[in-house]
C-alpha positions as CSV (number, residue, x, y, z in Angstrom):
1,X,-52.9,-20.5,-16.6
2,X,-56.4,-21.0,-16.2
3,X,-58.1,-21.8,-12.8
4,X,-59.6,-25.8,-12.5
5,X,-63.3,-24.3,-13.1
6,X,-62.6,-22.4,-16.4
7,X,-65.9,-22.6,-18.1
8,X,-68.1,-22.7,-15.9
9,X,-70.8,-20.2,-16.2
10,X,-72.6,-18.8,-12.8
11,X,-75.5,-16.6,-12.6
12,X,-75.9,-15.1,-9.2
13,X,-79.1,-13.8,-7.3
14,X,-77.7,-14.0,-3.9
15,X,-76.8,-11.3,-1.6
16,X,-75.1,-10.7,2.1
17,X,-72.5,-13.5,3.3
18,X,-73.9,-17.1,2.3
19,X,-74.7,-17.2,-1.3
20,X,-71.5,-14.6,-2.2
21,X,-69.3,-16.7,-0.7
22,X,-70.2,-19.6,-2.7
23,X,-70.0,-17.5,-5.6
24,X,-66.5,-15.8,-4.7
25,X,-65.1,-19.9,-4.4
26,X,-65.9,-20.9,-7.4
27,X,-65.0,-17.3,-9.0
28,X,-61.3,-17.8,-7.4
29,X,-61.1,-20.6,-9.2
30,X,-61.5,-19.6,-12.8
31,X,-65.8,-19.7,-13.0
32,X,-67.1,-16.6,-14.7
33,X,-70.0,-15.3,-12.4
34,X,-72.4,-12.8,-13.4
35,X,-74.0,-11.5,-10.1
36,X,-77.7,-10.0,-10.9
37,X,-78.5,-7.0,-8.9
38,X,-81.5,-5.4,-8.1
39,X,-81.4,-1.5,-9.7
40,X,-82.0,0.8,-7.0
41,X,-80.5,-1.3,-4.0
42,X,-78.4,-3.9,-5.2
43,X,-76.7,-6.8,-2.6
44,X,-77.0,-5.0,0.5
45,X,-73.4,-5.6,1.5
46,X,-72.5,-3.1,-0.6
47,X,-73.6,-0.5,1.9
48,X,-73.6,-2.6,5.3
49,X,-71.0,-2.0,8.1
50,X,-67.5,-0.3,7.5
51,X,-66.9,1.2,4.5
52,X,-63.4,1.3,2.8
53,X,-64.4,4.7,0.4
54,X,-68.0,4.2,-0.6
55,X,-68.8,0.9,-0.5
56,X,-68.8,-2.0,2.3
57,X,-65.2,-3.7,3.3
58,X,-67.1,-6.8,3.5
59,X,-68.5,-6.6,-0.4
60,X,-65.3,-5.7,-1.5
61,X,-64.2,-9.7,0.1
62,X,-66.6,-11.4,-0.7
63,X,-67.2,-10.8,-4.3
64,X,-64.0,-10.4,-6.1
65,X,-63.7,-12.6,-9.7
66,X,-67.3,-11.8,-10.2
67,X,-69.0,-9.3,-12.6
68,X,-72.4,-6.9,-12.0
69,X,-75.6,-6.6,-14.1
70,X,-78.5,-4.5,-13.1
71,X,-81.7,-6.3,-13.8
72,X,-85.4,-6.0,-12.4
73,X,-87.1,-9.4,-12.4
74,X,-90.4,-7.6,-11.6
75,X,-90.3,-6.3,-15.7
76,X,-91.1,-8.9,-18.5
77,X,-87.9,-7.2,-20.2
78,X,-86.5,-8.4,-16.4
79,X,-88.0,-11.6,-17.3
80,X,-86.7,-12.2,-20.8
81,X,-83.4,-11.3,-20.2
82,X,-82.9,-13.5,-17.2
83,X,-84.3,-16.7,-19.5
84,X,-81.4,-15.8,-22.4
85,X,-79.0,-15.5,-19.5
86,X,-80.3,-18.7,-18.1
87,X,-79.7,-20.9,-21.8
88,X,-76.2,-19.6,-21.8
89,X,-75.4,-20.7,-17.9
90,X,-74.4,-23.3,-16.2
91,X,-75.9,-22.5,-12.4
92,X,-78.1,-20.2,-11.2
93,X,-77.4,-19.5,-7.5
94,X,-80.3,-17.6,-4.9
95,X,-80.4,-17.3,-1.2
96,X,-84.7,-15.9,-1.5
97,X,-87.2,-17.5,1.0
98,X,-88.8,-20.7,-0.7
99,X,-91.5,-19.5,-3.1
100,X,-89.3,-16.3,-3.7
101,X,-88.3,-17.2,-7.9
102,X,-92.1,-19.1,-8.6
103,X,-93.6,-16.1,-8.0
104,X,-91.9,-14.4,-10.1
105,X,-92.0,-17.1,-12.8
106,X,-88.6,-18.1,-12.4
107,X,-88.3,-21.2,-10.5
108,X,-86.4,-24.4,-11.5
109,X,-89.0,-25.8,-13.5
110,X,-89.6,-23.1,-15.6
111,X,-85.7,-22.6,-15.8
112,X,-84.5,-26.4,-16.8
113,X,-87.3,-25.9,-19.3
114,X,-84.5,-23.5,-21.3
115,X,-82.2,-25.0,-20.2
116,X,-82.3,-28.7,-19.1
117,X,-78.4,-29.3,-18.0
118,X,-78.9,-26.4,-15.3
119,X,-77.7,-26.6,-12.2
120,X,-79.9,-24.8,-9.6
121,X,-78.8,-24.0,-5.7
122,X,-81.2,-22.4,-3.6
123,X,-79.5,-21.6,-0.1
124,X,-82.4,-20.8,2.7
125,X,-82.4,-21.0,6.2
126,X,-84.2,-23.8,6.9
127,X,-85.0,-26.0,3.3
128,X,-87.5,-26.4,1.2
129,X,-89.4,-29.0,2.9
130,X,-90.3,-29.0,6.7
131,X,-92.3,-27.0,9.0
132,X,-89.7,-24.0,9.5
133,X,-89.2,-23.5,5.2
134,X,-91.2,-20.0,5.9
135,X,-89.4,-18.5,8.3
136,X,-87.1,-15.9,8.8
137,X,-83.4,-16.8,10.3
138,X,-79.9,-15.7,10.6
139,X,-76.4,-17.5,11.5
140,X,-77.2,-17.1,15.3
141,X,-80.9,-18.7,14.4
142,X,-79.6,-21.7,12.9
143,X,-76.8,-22.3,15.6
144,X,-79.1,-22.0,18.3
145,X,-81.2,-25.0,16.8
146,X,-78.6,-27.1,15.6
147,X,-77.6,-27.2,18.9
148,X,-73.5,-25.6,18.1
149,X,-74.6,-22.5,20.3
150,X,-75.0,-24.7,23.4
151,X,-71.5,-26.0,23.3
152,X,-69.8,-23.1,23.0
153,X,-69.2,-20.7,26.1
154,X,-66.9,-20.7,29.4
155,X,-68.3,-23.5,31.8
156,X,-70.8,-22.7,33.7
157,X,-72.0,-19.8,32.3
158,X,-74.1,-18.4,29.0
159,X,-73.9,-19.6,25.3
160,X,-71.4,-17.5,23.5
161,X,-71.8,-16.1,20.2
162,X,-68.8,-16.9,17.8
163,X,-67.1,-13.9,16.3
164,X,-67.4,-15.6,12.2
165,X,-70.2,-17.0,10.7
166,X,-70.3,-20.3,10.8
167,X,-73.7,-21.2,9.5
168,X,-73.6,-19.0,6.6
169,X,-70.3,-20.1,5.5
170,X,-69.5,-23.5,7.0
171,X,-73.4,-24.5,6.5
172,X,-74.2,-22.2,3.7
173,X,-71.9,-21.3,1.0
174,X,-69.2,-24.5,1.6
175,X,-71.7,-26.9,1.1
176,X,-73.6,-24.9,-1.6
177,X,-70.0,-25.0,-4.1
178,X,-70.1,-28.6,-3.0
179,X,-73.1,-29.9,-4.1
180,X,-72.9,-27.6,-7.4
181,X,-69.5,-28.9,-8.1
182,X,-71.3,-32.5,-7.5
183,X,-73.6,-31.7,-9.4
184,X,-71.6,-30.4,-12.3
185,X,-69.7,-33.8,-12.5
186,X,-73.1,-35.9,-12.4
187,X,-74.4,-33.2,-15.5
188,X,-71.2,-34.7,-17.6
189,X,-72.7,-38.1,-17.2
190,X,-76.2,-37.6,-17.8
191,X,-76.5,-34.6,-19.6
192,X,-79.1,-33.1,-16.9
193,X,-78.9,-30.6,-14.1
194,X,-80.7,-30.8,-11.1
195,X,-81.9,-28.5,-8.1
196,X,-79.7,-28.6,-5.0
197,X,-81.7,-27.7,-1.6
198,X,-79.0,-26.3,0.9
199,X,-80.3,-25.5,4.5
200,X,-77.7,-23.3,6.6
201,X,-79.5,-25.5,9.5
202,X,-78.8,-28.5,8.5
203,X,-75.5,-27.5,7.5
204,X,-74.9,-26.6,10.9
205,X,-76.4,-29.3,12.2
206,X,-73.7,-31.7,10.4
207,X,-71.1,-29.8,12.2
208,X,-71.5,-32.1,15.1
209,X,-70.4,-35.1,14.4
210,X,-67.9,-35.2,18.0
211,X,-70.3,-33.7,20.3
212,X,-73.2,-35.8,19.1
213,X,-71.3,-38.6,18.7
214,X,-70.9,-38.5,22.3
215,X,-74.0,-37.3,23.5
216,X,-75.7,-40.6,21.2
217,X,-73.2,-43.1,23.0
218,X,-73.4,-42.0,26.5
219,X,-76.9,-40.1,26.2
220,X,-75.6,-36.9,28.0
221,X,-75.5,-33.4,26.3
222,X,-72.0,-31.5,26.2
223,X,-71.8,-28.3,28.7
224,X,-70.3,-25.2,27.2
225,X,-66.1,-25.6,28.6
226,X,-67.2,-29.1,29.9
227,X,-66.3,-31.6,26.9
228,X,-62.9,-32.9,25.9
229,X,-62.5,-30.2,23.3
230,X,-64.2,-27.2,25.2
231,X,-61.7,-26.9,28.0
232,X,-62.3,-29.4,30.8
233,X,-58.8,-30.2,30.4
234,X,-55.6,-28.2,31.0
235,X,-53.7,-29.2,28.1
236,X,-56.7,-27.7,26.0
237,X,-57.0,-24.4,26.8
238,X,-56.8,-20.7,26.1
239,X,-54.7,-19.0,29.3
240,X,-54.1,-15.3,30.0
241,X,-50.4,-14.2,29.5
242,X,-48.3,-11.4,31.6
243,X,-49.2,-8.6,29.3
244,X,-53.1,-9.5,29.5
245,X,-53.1,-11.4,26.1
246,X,-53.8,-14.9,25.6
247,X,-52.3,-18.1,24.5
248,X,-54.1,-21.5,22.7
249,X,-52.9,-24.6,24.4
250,X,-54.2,-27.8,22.4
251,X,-51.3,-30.6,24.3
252,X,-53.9,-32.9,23.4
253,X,-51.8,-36.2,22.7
254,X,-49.5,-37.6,25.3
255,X,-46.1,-36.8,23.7
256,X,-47.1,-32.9,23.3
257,X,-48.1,-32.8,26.8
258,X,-45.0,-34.1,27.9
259,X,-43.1,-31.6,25.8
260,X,-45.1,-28.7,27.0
261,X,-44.2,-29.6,30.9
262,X,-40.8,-29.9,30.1
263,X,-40.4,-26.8,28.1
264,X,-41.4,-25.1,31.5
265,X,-40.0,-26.7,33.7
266,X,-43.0,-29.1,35.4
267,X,-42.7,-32.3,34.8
268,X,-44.4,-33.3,37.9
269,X,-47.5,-32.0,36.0
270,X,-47.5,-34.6,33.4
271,X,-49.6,-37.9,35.0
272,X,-52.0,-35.1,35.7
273,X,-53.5,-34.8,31.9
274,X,-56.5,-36.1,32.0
275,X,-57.2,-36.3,36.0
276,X,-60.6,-35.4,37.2
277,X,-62.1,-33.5,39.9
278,X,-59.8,-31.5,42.2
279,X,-56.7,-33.2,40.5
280,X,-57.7,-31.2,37.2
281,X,-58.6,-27.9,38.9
282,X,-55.6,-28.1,40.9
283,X,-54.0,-28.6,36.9
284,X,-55.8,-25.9,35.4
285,X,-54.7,-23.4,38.3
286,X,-50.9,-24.3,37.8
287,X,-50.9,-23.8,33.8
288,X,-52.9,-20.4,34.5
289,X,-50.1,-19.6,36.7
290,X,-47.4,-20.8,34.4
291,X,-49.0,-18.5,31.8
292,X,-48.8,-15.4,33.3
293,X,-44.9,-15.9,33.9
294,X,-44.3,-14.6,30.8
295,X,-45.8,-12.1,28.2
296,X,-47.3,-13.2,24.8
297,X,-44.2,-12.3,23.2
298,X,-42.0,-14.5,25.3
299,X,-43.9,-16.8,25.1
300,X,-43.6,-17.0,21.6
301,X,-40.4,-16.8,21.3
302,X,-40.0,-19.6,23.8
303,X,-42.4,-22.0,21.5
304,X,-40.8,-21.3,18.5
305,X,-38.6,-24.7,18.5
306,X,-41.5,-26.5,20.8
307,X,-43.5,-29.5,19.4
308,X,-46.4,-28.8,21.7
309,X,-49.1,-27.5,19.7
310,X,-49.3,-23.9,21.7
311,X,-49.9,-20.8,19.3
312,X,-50.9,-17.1,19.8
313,X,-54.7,-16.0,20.0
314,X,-54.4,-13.4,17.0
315,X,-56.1,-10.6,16.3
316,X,-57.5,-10.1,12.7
317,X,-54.8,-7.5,12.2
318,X,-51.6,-9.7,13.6
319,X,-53.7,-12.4,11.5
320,X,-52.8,-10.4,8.7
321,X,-48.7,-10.2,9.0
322,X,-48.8,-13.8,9.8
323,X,-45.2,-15.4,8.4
324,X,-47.3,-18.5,7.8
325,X,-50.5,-16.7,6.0
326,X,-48.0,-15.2,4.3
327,X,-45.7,-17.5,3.0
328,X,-49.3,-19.1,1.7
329,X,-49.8,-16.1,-0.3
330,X,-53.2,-15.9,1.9
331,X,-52.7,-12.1,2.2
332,X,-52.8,-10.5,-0.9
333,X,-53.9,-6.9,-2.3
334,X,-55.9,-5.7,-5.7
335,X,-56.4,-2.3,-7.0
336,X,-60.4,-1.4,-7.2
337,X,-61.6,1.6,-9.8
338,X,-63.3,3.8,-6.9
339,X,-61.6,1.7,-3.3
340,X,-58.1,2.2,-4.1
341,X,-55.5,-0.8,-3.0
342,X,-57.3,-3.2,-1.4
343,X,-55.9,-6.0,1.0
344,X,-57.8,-9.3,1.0
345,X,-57.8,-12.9,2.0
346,X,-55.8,-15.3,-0.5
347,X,-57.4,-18.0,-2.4
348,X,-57.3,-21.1,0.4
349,X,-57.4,-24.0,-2.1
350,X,-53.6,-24.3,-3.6
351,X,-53.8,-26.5,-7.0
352,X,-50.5,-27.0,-8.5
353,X,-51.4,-27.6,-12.2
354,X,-54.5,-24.6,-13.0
355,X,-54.0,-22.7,-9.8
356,X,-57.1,-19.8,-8.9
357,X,-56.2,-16.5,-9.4
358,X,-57.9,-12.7,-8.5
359,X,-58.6,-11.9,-11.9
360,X,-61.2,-8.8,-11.2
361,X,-61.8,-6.5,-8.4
362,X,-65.6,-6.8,-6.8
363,X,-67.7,-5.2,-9.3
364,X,-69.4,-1.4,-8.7
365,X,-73.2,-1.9,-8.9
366,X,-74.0,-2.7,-12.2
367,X,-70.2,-2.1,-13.8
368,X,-71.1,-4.4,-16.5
369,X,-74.8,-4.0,-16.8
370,X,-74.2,-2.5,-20.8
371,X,-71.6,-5.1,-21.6
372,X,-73.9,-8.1,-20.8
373,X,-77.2,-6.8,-22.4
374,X,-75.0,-5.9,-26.0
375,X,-73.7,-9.7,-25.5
376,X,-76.9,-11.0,-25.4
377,X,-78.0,-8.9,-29.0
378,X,-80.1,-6.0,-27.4
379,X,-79.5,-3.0,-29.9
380,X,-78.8,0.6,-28.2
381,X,-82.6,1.5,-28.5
382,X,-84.3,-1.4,-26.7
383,X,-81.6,-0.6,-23.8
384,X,-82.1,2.7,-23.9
385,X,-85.8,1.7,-23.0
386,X,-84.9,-0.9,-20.7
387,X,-83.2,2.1,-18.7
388,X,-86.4,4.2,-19.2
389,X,-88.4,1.7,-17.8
390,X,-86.4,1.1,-14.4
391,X,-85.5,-2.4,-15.9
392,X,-81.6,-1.7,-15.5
393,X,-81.8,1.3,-13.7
């Protein structure tokens, strides 16, 4: 059964998390994306961080569904290759500084010139307009300005780093398959493509729509553990169990609350929700208590049958044998050529007539350089001279 995007044709430029993850969305559900690799480096994932055999765990995630071509966009051969690939495509996708493809004669201009229904994403840091389009940035960069990285910490003390990535993929890549799926419709209407401008700031930045929602009604900033949903209140709170793990307590409504004082036993506790002041910290202090009655385990056993929205804080590995995650088929495995078996995330989107599907394992660097360039019409001595000339190798 085919995936909903069958037909859709991707080239990709990008590299690292935001652009790949894009790519591996649309790939999961039945695009055919060709990533584009530089010769002698390639995405630098492939060699970043832990390794399964020889390449990076994180490549092997990220780009699944997705085939590899060397190419050098520096050559003319680089050049005249990319512009055949381009009329046969329905996206190009980069994550380059602005500037980045016009120098090399490749921007959307020049593209929709061959090809006038293309659809062109260009992720960056910052846009291609404004006075920060220039500079450098990473998910901690774009957080800190957005102003997400100041609500997010213990009270009272320093901003805290979260432990995913949200710019890159919640104000990156997410948006980036929106807009080209937007974008894809529009094309069936009026024939034309367009060039979609995603900045992981702003991204970000429309990730707040509670905490400045608040702070442009009552004109005060949210503290880091201070705001409604940050822990100011008991009944929304992580809490330290027996054994030294932790629990997530989100009582938020009235009736789950209740629930969550009767299950242990405190139902003197309930008018004290939403106290403030010493009322609250008194609060706080008695769940803190409460936890550390019991260990994790207990405690889950205990909430099994309770309707008060209390779950374990999981590790990535007890993430992983999840009964949930796995009755939603969102742990899965694949066999790579060089890796071996390979466990990876599930496909999140669940369609019930032309479900996504792992069709191919991420790609080794350049796995399908040949295939592509004979597809295209080169004969076997015009790629044997692309190799000599470092334009695929």
């Amino acid at each position: 059964m085919a995936g909903p995007l069958t037909g859709l044709k991707v080239l990709d430029l990008s590299r690292l998390l935001p652009g790949p993850y894009c790519s591996l969305m649309l790939g999961d559900l039945g695009a055919d994306v060709l990533k584009i690799e530089d010769p002698k480096v390639g995405d630098y994932m492939r060699w970043w961080g832990a390794r399964v055999d020889k390449q990076g765990a994180s490549f092997l995630m990220v780009n699944r569904n997705k085939k590899s071509m060397k190419l050098n966009l520096k050559t003319d051969w680089g050049k005249d290759i990319f512009l055949r690939l381009v009329r046969q495509h329905d996206v190009v996708l980069e994550g380059f500084r602005p500037g980045v493809m016009e120098r090399l004669g490749l921007g959307y201009e020049t593209l929709k010139k061959e090809n006038p229904g293309l659809i062109y994403c260009a992720i960056t840091g910052y846009g291609h307009t404004g006075p920060y389009r220039d500079r450098a940035g990473h998910d901690l960069n774009y957080l800190s300005l957005a102003g997400i990285l100041g609500t997010i910490g213990p009270k009272g003390g320093p901003p805290v780093i979260p432990g995913v990535q949200i710019a890159d993929i919640g104000g990156g890549a997410m948006l980036a398959a929106l807009g080209i799926l937007a974008a894809y419709i529009a094309r069936q209407e009026t024939g034309r493509g367009q060039f979609i401008d995603v900045s992981m700031l702003d991204g970000s930045f429309a990730w707040l729509p509670v905490p400045a929602g608040k702070t442009l009604a009552d004109g005060e900033d949210p503290k880091p553990g201070d705001s409604f949903l940050t822990g100011r209140y008991a009944c929304y709170r992580t809490y330290e169990t027996k054994d030294g793990r932790h629990m997530g307590l989100a009582s938020l409504e009235p009736q789950f609350w209740e629930a969550f004082c009767r299950l242990v036993n405190r139902e003197d506790l309930v008018g004290y929700q939403f106290a403030e002041g010493e009322k609250q910290t008194f609060l706080i202090s008695e769940v803190s208590e409460i936890f550390k009655e019991k260990t994790r385990e207990e405690w889950i056993e205990l909430l099994c049958d309770a309707d008060c929205c209390c779950e374990p804080v999981n590790s990535v590995s007890e993430a992983f044998v999840d009964p949930q995650l796995l009755a939603r088929d969102m742990i899965t495995e694949t066999d790579h050529p060089t890796e071996g078996r390979l466990k990876q995330i599930g496909i999140p989107l669940k369609f019930s007539e032309t479900p996504g599907a792992i069709r191919l394992a991420a790609p080794n660097h350049g796995e399908h350089t040949l295939e592509v360039l004979k597809d295209l019409g080169y004969a076997d001595k015009e790629i044997t001279q692309m190799e000599a000339e470092g334009v695929i190798d």
